[in-house]
C-alpha positions as CSV (number, residue, x, y, z in Angstrom):
1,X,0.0,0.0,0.0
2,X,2.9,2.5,1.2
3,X,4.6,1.6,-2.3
4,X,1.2,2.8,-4.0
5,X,1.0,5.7,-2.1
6,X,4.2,6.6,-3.3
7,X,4.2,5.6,-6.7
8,X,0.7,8.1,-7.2
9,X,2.5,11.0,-5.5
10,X,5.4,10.1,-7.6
11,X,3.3,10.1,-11.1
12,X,1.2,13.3,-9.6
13,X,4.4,15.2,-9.4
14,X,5.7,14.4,-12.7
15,X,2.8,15.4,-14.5
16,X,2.4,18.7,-12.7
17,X,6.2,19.2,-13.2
18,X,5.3,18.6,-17.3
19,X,2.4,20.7,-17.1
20,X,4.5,23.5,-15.9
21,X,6.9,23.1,-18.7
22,X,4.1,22.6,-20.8
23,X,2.7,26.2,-20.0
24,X,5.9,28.3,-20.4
25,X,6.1,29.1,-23.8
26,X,9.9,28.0,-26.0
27,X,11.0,31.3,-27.5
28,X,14.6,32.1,-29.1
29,X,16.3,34.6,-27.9
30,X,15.9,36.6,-31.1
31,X,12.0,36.0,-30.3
32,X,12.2,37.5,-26.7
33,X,14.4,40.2,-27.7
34,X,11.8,41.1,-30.5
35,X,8.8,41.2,-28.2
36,X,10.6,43.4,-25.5
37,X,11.4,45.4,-28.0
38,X,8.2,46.1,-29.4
39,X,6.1,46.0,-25.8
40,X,8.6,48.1,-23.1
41,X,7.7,51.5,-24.1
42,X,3.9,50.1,-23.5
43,X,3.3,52.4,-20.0
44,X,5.8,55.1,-21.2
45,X,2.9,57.4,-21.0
46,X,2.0,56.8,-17.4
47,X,6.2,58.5,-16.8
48,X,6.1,61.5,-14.9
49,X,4.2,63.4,-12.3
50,X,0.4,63.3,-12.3
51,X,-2.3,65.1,-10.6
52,X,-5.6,63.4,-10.6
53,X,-9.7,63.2,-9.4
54,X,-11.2,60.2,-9.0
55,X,-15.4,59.2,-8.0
56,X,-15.4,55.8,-6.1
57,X,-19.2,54.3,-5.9
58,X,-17.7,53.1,-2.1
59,X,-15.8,56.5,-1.5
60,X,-17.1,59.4,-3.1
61,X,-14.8,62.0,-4.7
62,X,-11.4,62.1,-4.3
63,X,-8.1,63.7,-5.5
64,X,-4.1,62.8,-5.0
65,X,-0.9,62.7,-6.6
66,X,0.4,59.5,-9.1
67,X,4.2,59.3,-10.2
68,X,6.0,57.3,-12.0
69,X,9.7,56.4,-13.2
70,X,11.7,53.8,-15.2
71,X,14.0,52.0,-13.5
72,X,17.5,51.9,-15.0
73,X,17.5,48.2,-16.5
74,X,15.0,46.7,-18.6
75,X,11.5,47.4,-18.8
76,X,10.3,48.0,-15.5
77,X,8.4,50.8,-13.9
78,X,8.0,51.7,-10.6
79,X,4.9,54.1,-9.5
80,X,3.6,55.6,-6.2
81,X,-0.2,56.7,-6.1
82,X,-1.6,58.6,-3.7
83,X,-4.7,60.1,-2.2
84,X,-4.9,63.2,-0.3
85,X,-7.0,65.4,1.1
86,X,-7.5,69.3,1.3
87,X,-5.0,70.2,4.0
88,X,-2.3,67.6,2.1
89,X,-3.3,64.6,4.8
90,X,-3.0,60.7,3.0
91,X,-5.7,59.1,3.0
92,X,-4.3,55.8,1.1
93,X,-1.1,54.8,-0.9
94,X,0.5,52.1,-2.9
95,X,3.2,51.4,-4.5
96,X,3.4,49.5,-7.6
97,X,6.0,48.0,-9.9
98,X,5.3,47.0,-13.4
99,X,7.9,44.6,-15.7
100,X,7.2,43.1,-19.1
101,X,7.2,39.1,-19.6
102,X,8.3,38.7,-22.9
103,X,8.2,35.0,-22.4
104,X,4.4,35.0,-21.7
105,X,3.6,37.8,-24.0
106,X,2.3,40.2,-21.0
107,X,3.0,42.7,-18.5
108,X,2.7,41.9,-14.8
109,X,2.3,43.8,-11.8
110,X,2.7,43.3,-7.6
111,X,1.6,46.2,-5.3
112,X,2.5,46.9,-1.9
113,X,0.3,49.0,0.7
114,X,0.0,49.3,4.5
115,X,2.2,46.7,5.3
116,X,0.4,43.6,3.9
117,X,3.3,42.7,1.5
118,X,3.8,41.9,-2.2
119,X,-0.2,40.4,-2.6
120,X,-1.8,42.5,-5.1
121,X,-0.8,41.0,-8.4
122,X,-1.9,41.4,-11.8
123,X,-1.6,41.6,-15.8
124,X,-1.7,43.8,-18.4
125,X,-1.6,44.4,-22.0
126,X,-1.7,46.8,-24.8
127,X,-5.2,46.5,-27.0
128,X,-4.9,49.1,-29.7
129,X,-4.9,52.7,-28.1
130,X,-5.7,51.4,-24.5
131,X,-3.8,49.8,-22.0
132,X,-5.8,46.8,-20.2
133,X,-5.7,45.3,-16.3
134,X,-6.7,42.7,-14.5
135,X,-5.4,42.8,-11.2
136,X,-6.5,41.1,-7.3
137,X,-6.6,43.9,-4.7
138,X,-7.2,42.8,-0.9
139,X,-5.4,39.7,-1.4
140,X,-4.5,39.9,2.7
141,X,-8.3,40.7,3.7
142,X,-11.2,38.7,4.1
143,X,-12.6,39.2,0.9
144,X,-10.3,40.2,-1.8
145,X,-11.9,42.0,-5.0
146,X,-10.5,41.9,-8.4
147,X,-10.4,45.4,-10.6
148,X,-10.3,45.1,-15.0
149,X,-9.2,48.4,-15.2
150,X,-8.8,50.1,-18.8
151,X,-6.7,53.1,-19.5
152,X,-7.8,55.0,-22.2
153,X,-7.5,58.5,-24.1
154,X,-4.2,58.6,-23.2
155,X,-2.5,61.9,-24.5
156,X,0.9,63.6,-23.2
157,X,-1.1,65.8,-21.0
158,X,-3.6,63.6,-19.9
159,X,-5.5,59.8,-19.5
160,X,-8.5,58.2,-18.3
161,X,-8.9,55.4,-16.2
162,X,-12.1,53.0,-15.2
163,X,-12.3,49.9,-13.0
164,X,-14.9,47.1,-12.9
165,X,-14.7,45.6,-9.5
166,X,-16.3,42.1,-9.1
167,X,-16.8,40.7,-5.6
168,X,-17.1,37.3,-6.4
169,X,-14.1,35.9,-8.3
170,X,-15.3,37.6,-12.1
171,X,-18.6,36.0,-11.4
172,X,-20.5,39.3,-11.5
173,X,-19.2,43.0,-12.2
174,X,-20.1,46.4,-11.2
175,X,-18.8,48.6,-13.9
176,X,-17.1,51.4,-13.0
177,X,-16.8,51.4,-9.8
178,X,-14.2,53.8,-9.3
179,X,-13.2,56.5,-12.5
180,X,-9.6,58.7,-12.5
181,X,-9.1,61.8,-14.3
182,X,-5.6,62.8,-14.4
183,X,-3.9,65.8,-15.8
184,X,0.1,65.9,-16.5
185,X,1.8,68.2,-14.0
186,X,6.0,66.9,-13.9
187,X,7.8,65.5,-17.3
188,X,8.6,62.0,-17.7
189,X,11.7,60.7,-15.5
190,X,13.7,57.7,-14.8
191,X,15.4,56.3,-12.1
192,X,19.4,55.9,-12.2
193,X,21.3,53.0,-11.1
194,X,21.1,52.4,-7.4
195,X,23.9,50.4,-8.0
196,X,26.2,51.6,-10.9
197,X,28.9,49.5,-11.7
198,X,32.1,50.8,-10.5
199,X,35.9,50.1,-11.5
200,X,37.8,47.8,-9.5
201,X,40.0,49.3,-6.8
């Protein structure tokens, strides 16, 4: 019997360790080196320093603060958002950092916020003149929520943003549950090196 027992966990493994390898796409390095190169300037319009107003169906209206910057290798972007109140108070903030998976074809992003950790993940990618996301919010709370979120008419000075929120695991949607308006106020920016490579002494 123990000899059964092992041989099942045995097969089991196996086929979930083929499965995996199964599911990760076999590009050449030409390939991955094509698709980065045609996808990491997808969120170059969110660069900068933003100023923005938002309606929440749970919250009302609100305004804050978004920036973002590209760090110094690859394609990854790091963004604070922020909202505030009259007298410059927070209310909430996050932190988010975005990278491109040119193996899977996608963008993918974890946020961070009041000390629950790297939970919030999601994915995104370019459809025509928009930039799509479907990301897990709550992940540490008792009932998460999951947000499709679509930028759209994106201009230098300027982008909307809507969220569907569903409740229930993408069972049922309540569209547009919370709206952004935000208006360019600070150029786009990267990040240097925090680490620049250094002759040795």
């Amino acid at each position: 019997m123990r000899h059964t027992i092992l041989g099942v966990c045995a097969v089991a493994v196996l086929a979930a360790s083929m499965a995996a390898a199964q599911a990760v796409p076999q590009k050449s390095p030409e390939q991955l080196k094509a698709s980065l190169e045609a996808h990491k300037g997808d969120f170059d319009y969110l660069l900068g320093d933003w100023e923005f107003t938002s309606v929440s169906k749970e919250y009302g209206k609100n305004r804050g603060f978004w920036t973002a910057v590209r760090l110094a290798e690859g394609a990854e972007i790091l963004d604070e958002y922020r909202v505030v109140g009259d007298a410059g108070e927070t209310y909430y903030a996050s932190s988010t950092i975005r990278g491109y998976n040119a193996v899977l074809d996608r963008w993918e992003l974890i946020s961070a916020e009041g000390g629950t950790g790297l939970q919030n993940f999601g994915t995104a990618r370019r459809v025509g003149a928009e930039m799509h996301i479907e990301q897990k919010f709550g992940a540490m709370s008792a009932k998460p929520w999951i947000l499709r979120i679509r930028y759209y008419d994106i201009r230098p000075d300027r982008f909307s943003w809507a969220a569907d929120r569903s409740n229930d695991g993408g069972k049922t949607w309540e569209k547009d549950h919370l709206t952004i308006e935000a208006r360019r106020i600070g150029p786009a920016r990267s990040l240097g090196p925090l680490a620049p490579a250094r002759k040795a002494k």
